[in-house]
N, C-alpha and C positions, 0 to 999 in steps of 0.2 A: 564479474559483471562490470560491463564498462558505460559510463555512461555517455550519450551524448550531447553536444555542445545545447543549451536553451534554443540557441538562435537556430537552430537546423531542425527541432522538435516540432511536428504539428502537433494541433492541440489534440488531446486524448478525445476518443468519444466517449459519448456517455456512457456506451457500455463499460469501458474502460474503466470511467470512472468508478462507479458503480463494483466492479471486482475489485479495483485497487482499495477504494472504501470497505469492503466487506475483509478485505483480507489483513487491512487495520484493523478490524475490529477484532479479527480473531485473533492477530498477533498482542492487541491491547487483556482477552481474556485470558490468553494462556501464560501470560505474565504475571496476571493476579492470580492465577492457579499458582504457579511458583511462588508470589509472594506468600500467600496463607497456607503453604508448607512448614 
């Protein structure tokens, strides 16, 4: 995955944001699934 330069980036939309938030979150609970193994 490559990423690109900030300055060439428009800003996300809110749907955007919205998934990227959500899929924090799940990447934040399946972590604590791992840790309380």
């Amino acid at each position: 995955m490559t990423a690109m330069p900030p300055a060439r980036t428009p800003d996300p939309t809110p749907a955007q944001v919205r998934r990227w938030r959500q899929h924090l979150a799940d990447e934040r609970a399946e972590a604590a699934v791992y840790r309380d193994l």
